[in-house]
C-alpha positions as a printed NumPy array, in Angstrom:
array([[  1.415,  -0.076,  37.862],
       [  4.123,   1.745,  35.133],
       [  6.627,  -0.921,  34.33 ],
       [ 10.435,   0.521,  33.719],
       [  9.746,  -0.378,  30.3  ],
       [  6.906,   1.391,  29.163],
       [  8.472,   5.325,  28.678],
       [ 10.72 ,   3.57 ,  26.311],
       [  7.964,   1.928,  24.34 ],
       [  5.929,   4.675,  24.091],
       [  8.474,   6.596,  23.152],
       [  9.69 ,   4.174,  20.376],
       [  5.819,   4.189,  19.009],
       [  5.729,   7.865,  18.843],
       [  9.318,   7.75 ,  16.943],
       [  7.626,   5.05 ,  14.551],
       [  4.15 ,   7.61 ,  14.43 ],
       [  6.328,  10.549,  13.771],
       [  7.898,   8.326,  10.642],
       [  4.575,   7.17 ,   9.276],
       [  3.49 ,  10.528,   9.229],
       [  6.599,  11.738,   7.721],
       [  6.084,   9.285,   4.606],
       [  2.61 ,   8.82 ,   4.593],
       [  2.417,  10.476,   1.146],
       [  5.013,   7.827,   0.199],
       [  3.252,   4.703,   1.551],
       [  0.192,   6.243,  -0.158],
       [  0.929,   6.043,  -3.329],
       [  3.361,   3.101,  -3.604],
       [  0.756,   1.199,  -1.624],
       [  3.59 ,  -0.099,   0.845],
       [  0.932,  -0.94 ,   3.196],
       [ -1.082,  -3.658,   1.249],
       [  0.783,  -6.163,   0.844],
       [  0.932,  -7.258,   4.435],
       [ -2.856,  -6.338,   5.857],
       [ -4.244,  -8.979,   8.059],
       [ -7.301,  -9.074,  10.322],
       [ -6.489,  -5.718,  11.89 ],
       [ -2.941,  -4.897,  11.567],
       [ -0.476,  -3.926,   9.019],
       [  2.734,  -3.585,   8.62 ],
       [  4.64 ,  -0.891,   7.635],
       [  8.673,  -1.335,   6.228],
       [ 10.811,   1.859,   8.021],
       [ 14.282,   2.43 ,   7.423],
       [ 16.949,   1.841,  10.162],
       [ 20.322,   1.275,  10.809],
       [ 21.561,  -2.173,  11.234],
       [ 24.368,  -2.102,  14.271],
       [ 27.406,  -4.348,  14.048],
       [ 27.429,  -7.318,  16.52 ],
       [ 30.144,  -9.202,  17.76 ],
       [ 29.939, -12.528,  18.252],
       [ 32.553, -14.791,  20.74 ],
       [ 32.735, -18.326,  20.457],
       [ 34.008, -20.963,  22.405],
       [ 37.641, -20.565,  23.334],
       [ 39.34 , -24.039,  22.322],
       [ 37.424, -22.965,  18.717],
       [ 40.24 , -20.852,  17.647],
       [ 40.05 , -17.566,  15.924],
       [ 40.396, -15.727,  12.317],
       [ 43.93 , -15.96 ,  11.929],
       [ 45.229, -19.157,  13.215],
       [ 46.185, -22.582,  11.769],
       [ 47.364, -23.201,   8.252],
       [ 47.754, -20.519,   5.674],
       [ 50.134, -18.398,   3.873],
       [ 50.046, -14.25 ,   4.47 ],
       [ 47.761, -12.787,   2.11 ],
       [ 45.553, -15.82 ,   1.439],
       [ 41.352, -15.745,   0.744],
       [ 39.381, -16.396,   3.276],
       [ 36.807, -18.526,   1.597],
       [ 36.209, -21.939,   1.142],
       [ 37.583, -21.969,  -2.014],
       [ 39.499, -19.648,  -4.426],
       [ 37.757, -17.803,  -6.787],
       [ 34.483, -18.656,  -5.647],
       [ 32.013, -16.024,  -5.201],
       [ 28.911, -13.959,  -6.074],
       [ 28.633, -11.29 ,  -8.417],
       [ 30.837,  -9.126,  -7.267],
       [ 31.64 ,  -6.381,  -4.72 ],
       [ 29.213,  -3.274,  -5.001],
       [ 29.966,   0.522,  -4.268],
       [ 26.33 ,   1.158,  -3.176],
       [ 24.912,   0.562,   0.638],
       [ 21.994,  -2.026,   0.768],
       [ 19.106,  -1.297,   2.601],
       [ 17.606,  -2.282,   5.784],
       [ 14.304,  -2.502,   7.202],
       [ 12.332,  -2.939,  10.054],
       [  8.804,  -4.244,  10.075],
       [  6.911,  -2.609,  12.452],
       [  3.08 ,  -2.75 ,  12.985],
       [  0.082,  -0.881,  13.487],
       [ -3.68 ,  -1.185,  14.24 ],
       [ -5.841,   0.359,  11.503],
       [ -7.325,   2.994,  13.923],
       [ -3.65 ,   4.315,  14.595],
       [ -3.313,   4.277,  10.736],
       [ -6.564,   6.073,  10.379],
       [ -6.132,   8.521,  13.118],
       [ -2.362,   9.142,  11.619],
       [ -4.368,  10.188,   8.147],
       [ -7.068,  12.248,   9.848],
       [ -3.744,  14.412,  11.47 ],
       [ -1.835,  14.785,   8.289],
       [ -4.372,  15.069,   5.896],
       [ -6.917,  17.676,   8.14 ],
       [ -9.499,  15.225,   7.578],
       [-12.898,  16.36 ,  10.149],
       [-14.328,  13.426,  11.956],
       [-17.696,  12.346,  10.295],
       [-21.118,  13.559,  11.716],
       [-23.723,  11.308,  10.465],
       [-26.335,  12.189,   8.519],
       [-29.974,  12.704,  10.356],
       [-30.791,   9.981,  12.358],
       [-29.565,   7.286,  10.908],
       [-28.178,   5.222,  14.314],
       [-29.025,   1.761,  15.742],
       [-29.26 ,   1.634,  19.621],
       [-26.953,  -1.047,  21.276],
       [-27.106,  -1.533,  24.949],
       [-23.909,  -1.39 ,  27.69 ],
       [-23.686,  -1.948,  30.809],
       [-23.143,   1.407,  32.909],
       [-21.709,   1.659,  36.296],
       [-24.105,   4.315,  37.933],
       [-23.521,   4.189,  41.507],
       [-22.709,   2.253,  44.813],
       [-24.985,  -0.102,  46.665],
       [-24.548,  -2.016,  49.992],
       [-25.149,  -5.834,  48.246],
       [-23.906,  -7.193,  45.108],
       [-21.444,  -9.508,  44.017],
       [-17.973, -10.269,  45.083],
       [-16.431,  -9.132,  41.432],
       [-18.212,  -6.155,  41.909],
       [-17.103,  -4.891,  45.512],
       [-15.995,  -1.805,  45.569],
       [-12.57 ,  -2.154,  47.545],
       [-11.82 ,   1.725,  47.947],
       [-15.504,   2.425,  49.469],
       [-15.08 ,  -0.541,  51.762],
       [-12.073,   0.319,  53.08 ],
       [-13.375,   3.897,  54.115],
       [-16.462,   2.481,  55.513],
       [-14.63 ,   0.445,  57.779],
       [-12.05 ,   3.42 ,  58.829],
       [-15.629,   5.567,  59.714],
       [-16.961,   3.023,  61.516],
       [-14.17 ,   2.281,  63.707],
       [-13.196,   6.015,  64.314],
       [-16.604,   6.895,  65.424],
       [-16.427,   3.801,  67.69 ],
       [-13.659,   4.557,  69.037],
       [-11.496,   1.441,  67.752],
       [ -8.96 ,   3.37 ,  65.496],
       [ -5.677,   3.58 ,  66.78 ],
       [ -3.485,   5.738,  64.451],
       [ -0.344,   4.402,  65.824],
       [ -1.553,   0.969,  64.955],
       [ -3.53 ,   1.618,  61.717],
       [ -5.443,  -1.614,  61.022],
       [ -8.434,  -1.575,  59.565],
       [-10.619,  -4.871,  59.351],
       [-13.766,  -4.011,  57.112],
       [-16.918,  -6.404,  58.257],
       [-19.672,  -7.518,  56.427],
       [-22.032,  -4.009,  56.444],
       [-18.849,  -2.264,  55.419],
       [-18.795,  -3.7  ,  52.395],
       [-19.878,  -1.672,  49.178],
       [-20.46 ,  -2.917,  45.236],
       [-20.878,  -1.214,  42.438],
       [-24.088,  -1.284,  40.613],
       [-25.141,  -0.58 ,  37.26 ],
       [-27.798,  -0.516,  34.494],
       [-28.39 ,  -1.119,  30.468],
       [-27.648,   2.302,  28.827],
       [-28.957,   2.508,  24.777],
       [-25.584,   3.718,  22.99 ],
       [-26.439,   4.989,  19.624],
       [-23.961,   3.408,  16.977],
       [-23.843,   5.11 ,  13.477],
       [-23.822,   2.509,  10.461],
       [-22.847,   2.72 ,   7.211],
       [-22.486,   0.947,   3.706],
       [-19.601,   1.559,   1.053],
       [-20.53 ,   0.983,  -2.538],
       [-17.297,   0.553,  -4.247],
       [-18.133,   0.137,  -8.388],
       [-15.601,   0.073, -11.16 ],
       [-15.788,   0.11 , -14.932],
       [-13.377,  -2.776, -16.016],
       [-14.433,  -3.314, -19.563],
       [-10.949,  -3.35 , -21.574],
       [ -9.762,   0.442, -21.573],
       [ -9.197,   0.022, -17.657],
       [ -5.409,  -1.542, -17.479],
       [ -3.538,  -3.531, -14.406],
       [ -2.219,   0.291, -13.358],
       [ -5.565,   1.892, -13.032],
       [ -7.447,  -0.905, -10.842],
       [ -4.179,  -0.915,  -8.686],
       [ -4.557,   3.041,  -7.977],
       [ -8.244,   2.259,  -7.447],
       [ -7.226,  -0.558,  -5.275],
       [ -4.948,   1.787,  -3.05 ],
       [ -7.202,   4.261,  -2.619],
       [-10.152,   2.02 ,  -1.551],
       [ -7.922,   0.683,   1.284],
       [ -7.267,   4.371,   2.889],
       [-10.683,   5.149,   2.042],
       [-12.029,   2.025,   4.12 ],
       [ -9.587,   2.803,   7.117],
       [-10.829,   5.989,   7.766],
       [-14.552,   4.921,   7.28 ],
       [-14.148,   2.352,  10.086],
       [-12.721,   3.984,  11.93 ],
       [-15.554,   6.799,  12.159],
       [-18.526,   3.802,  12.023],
       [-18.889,   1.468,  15.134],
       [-21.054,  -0.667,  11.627],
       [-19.729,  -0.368,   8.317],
       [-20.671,  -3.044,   5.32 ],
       [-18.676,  -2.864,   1.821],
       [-20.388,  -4.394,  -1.941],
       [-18.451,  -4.23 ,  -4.901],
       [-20.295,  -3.562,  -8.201],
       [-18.19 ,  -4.179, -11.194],
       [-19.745,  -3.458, -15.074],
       [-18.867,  -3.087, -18.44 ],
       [-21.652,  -2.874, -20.669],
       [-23.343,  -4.579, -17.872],
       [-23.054,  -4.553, -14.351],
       [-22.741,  -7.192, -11.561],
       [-22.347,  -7.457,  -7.539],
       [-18.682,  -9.344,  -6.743],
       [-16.708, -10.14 ,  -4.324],
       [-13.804,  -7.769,  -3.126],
       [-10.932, -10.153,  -4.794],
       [-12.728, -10.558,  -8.134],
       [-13.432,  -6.914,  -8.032],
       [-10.135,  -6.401,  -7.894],
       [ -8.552,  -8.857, -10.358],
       [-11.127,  -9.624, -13.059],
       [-10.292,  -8.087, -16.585],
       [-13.53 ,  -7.578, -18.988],
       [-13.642,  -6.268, -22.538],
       [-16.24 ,  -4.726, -24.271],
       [-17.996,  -1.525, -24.324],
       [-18.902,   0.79 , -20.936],
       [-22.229,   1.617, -19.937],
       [-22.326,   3.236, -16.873],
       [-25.728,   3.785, -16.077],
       [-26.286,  -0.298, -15.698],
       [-23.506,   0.531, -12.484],
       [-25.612,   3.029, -11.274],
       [-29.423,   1.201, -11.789],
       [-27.37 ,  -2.047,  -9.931],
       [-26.507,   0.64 ,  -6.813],
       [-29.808,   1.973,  -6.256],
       [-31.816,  -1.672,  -6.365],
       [-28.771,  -2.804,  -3.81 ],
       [-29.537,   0.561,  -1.445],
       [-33.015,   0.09 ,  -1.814],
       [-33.536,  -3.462,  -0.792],
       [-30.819,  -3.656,   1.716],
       [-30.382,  -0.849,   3.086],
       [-33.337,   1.748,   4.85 ],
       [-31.589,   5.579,   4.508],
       [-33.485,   6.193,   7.812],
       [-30.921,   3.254,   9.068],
       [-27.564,   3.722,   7.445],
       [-24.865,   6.107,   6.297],
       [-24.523,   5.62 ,   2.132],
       [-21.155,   6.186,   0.666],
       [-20.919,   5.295,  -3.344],
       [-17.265,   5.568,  -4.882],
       [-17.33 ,   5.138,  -8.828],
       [-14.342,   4.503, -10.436],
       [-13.608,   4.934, -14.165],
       [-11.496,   6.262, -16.933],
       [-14.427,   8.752, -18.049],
       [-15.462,   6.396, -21.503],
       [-19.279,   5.767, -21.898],
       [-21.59 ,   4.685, -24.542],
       [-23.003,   7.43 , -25.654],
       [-24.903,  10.601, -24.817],
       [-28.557,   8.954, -24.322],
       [-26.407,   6.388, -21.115],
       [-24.93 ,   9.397, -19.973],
       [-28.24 ,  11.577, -19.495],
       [-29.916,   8.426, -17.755],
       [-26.699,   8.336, -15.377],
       [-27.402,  11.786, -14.504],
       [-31.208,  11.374, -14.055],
       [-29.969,   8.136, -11.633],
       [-27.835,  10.5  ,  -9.665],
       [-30.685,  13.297,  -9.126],
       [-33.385,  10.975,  -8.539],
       [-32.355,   8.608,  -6.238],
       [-27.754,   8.273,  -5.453],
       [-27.155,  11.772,  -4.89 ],
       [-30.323,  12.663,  -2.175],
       [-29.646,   8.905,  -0.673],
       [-25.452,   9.345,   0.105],
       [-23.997,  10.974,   2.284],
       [-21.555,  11.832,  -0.343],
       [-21.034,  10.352,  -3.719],
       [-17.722,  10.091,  -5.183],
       [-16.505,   9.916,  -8.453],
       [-12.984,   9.123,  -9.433],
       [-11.561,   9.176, -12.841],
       [ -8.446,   7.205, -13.452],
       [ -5.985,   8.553, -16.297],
       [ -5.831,   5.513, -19.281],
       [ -4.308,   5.698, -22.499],
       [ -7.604,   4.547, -23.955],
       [-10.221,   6.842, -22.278],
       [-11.813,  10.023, -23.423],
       [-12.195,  11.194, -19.938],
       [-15.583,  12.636, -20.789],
       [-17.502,  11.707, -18.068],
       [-16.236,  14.358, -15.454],
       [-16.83 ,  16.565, -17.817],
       [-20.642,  15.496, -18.002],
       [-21.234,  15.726, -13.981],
       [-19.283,  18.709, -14.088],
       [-21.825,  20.514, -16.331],
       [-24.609,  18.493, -14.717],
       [-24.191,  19.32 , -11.116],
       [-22.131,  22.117, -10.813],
       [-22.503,  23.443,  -7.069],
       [-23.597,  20.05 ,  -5.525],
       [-21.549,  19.746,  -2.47 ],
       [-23.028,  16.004,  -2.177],
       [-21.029,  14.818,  -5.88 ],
       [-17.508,  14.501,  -4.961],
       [-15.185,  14.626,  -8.317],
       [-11.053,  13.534,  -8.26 ],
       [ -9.08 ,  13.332, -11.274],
       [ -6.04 ,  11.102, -10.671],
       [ -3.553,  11.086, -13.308],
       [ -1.061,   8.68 , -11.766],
       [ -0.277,   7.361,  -8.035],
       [  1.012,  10.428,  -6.837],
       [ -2.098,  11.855,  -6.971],
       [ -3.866,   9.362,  -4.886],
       [ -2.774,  11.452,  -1.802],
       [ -5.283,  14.501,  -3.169],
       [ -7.784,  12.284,  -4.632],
       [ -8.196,  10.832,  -0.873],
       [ -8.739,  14.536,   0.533],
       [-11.301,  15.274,  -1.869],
       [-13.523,  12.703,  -1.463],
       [-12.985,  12.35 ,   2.786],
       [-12.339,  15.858,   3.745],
       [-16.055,  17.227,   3.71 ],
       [-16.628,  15.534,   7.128],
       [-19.816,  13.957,   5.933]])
C-alpha cells in the first residue's frame, strides 16, 4: 500500500540528498557532521527559508492598535529598552535534517567515484540465514502461502465443476493450503579491522588532531558501510606507543620526542595476536606531521612496513598533517622507500580543505 504521502517524502529526501551532495566538500572539511553523531544517525544543518506565519487570537483579546496610546508611540514594554541594536544583515536559518550513515556513505561513494571494496583473498566468515526455497503442502500458519492457496482452491473447484464465474467465491479447504519452506544458507560476510595511530607528542596542535579527527569519521562511514564486521583500535605514541580508547585518542596532548617505529612494532603485535589475515580485512591509517627521531627509527619503520604492515593490509595509509613545528620528512622517506607500491597510500593535507582529496586517496583504490 503507497500512502498519499510518500511521493512527497521521497521527494523531499532526494531534495535534502541532492543538497548534501551539493556541499559535501563543505561539511567535509568544516566537520559539520560531528558534532551531532549518535548510534547511527547524524544530522546535517541545511539552509532554508523560514515562511511568515500568522497567528489569530481570541477575539475579545483585542488587536495591535487598540486601547491607550498616543500616534507614533513604541511598542514595547518600556521606552528605550532594547537589545543591541537593529542590524542590516539577514540571520540565518536552519533545518536539521537526518541521515543514516549508509545514505551518508553511499552519498560519498557517488560524489567522490569511490569503487565498492572487493576483499582481499578469502578472508570471509560464514553466517547462516534462513532462505525461502520453495512451497510445501504443511507448515505453519505464519508461513502459509496465501497467493498459492487461493489458486489451489480456484483449480480445484473449476475442475470440479463448483466455480461459478458469476458468483466468484472461492473457499480454500484444508489440502489447498500451501506454506513456504525454507533452509539455512552460509552467507559469507567480509570482516575487517581499522588501525587508526597518531603521533601526539607536542609538535601535533588542537588543529591537526581535529583534521585527523574529521577524516577518520568519513573514513569509518565508508568502511562500514562496505564490511557486514568491522572493529576499530587506536594506537597513540610519542616516543612510545600505547593502545587507547577512541576519546583519549582524540583528546590527549603528549610532549616529548616522536618515534615512530614503537607505533608501528605496537600494530603488528595487535594484528598478529588478534587478528588471523586469513580472517580479516587490515586497514592501518598513520597520522603525523612527518618529525621522527632520527635516521636509524626511520630505517626500522621501513623494514616494519616491508616485513610484516604492508604484505598484511589491504592498504596502508599514511597521512601527514601540515604543523608549524614539523619537518615533514617522513613522506619523503616512504616516498624514496616504496616508490611504486600500490599497497602504501600517501596524503599530504595542508589544511581542512584538503581533507576532501586526502579521503580519495586513501579510499579510492577499491581495496
Amino acid at each position: 500500500m503507497v500512502h498519499r504521502i510518500d511521493p512527497d517524502n521521497n521527494r523531499f529526501k532526494e531534495i535534502v540528498r541532492g543538497k548534501i551532495k551539493q556541499n559535501l566538500k563543505k561539511y567535509i572539511s568544516q566537520g559539520e557532521l560531528l558534532g551531532k553523531q549518535g548510534d547511527n544517525i547524524v544530522s546535517i544543518p541545511l539552509p532554508q527559508i523560514e515562511l511568515p506565519r500568522f497567528r489569530y487570537g481570541q477575539q475579545q483579546a483585542g488587536g495591535v492598535g487598540q486601547g491607550d496610546g498616543e500616534e507614533g508611540s513604541p511598542i514595547s514594554a518600556e521606552p528605550g529598552e532594547g537589545g543591541q541594536g537593529a542590524g542590516d544583515q539577514p540571520g540565518e536559518h536552519f533545518l536539521e535534517v537526518e541521515v543514516t550513515l549508509e545514505e551518508l556513505a553511499a552519498i560519498l561513494g557517488e560524489e567522490l567515484e569511490l569503487p565498492r571494496i572487493e576483499p582481499r583473498g578469502e578472508r570471509t566468515i560464514d553466517s547462516f540465514t534462513d532462505r525461502y526455497t520453495g512451497i510445501h503442502r504443511a507448515g505453519p500458519e505464519s508461513l502459509r502461502h496465501f497467493k498459492r492457496t487461493f489458486k489451489e482452491a480456484l483449480k480445484r473447484q473449476i475442475m470440479a465443476g463448483l466455480y461459478n464465474p458469476e458468483n466468484p467465491v472461492v473457499v480454500p479447504i484444508h489440502d489447498d493450503r500451501r506454506y513456504r519452506s525454507w533452509r539455512l544458507k552460509a552467507v559469507p560476510e567480509s570482516s575487517a579491522v581499522i588501525l587508526y595511530m597518531m603521533d601526539v607528542s607536542g609538535s601535533m596542535g588542537n588543529e591537526q588532531k581535529e583534521i585527523v579527527r574529521i577524516e577518520s569519521f568519513w573514513i569509518d562511514t565508508w568502511l562500514k558501510a562496505q564490511y557486514r564486521q568491522i572493529e576499530t583500535r587506536y594506537i597513540i605514541h610519542d616516543a612510545a606507543a600505547k593502545e587507547v580508547d577512541q576519546h583519549t585518542f582524540f583528546h590527549v596532548r603528549e610532549s616529548g620526542g616522536t618515534r615512530i617505529s614503537s607505533a608501528y612494532q605496537l600494530c603488528r603485535e595487535i594484528i598478529e595476536k588478534d587478528y588471523d589475515l586469513d580472517q580479516w580485512n587490515v586497514y592501518p591509517l598513520h597520522f603525523s606531521d612527518g618529525d621522527n627521531w632520527g635516521g636509524e627509527d626511520t630505517a626500522l619503520c621501513m623494514k616494519l612496513l616491508k616485513d610484516f604492515l604492508i604484505p598484511a593490509s589491504n592498504v596502508f595509509c599514511y597521512g601527514q598533517v601540515k604543523s608549524a613545528y614539523g619537518s615533514g620528512q617522513f613522506i619523503k622517506d616512504l616516498t624514496e622507500a616504496f616508490p611504486d607500491n600500490e599497497t602504501l597510500l600517501l596524503s599530504e593535507i595542508n589544511n581542512r580543505d584538503e581533507i576532501y582529496r586526502s579521503i580519495k586517496t586513501f579510499l579510492g583504490k577499491g581495496k
